[in-house]
N, C-alpha and C positions, 0 to 999 in steps of 0.2 A: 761490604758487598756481601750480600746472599746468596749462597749456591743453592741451587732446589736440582735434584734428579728426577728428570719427569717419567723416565725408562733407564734401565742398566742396564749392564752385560752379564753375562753369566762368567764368572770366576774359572772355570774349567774350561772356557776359550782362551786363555791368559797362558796357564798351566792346566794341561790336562789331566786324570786321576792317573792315567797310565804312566804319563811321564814324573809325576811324584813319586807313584810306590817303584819306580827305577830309582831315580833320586832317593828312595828311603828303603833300596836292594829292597824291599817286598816283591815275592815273584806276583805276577798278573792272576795265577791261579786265588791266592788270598785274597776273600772277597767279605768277611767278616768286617772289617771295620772301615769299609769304602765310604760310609755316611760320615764320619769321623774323620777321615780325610780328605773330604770333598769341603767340609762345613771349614778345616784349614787353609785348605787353597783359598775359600773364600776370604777367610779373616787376615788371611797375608797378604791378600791382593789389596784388601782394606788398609794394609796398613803401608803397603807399600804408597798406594796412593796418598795417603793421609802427611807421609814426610816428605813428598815428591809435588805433592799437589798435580801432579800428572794423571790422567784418567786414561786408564789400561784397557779398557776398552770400549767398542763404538756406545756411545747412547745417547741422551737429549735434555740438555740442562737450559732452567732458567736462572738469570740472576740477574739481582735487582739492586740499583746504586741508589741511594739517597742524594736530596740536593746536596751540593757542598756550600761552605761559608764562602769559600775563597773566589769560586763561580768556576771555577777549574774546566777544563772542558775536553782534557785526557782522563781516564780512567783505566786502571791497570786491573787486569781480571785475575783474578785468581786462579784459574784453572787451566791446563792445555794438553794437548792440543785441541785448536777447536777450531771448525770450518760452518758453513751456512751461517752467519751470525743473520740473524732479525732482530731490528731495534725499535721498538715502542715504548711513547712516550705517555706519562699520565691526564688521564683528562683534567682541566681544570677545577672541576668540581669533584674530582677524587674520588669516581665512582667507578674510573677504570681504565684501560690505557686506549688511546686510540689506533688509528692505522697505522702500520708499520713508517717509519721515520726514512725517505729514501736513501738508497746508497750513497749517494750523491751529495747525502748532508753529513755522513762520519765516514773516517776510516780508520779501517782494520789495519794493524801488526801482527802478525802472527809470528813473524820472522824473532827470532833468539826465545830467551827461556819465559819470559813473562807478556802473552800477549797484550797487548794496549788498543783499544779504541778512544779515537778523537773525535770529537762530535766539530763539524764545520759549521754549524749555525746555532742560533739560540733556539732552545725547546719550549713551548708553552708549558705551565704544569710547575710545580714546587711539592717540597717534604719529602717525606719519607718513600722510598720506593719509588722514584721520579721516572727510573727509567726501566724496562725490564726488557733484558737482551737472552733472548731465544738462539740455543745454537746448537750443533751436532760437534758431540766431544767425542775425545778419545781417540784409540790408535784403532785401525782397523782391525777384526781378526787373522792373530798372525803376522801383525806386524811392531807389536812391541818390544824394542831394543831389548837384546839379550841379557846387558847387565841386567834391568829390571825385573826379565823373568827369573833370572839366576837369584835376586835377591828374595824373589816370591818361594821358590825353590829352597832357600836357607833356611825362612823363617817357620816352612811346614817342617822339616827336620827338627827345628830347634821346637816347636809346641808338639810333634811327634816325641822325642824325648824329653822333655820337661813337664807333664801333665799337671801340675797342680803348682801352685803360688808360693809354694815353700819348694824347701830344698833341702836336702840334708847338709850335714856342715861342711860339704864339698865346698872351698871357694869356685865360684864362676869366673872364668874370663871370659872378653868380650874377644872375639877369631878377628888375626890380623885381616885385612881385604875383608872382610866379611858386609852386611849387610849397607851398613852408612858408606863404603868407600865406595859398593858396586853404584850407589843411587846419587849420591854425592854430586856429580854432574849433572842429574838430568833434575834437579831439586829449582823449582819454580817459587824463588824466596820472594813472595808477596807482601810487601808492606803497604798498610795505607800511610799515606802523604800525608 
């Protein structure tokens, strides 16, 4: 399955610059390297999502499933939270997808860690991209469980103090509780079938 973002959030609705450079004892007056740590906040919120497959905040993703061999007619998404799902299905002649698929013919789980849709009837249409489900991701602003932002918060520290790809012959270790333990729970482990 295909994730496409058709809009994002802004990264400093997640974690704000303020509440980093608290997080990173910088007082609010230093404002020299605020681009430098805003462009962090962004890339941790990246990455936080990226091992969680959870989407930190609101925006509007498409994603698209291919037929299956098996004719399966559950499909587990990849991504959450996610609410308004719209489902269209491809035209027969593969020039594009028609009117949205009604409610009434899938439904949605949103309920535990990996949402699923079931489609209740057969879809006209085959191949690649058969089906494309239109939906509003993400945790609202301000409502992203606190491990996650805490782990967003770790890993601006850690590329605030780490700036380049080498190391001196410091051994590293990895912080007990630290980043994997705080997300470890809300981790949306999507396999395909």
């Amino acid at each position: 399955m295909k994730v496409t973002f058709t809009t994002n959030y802004t990264a400093t609705d997640v974690l704000s610059l303020a509440e980093a450079k608290q997080h990173l004892r910088i007082p609010a007056a230093i404002t020299d390297e605020d681009a430098l740590h805003t462009r962090m906040i962004s890339a941790a919120c990246m990455s936080v999502q990226n091992l969680t497959n959870r989407v930190l905040g609101p925006c509007t993703v498409e994603l698209t499933a291919d037929e299956r061999e098996d004719e399966a007619t559950e499909y587990l998404l990849p991504i959450s939270p996610l609410s308004s799902v719209v489902v269209k299905y491809k035209r027969a002649d593969g020039s594009g997808y028609d009117t949205k698929v009604l409610n009434t013919d899938y439904e949605l789980s949103t309920r535990g860690i990996v949402p699923k849709l079931k489609l209740l009837t057969s879809l006209p249409g085959t191949g690649y991209d058969r089906l494309l489900i239109e939906a509003s991701a993400g945790y609202s602003v301000g409502a992203v469980p606190s491990p996650l932002k805490q782990a967003v918060a770790l890993l601006v520290v850690h590329m605030d103090e780490n700036r380049s790809a080498t190391i001196a012959p410091v051994p590293l270790r990895e912080i007990p509780f630290g980043v994997m333990n705080l997300v470890s729970h809300y981790r949306n482990e999507y396999f395909t079938p």
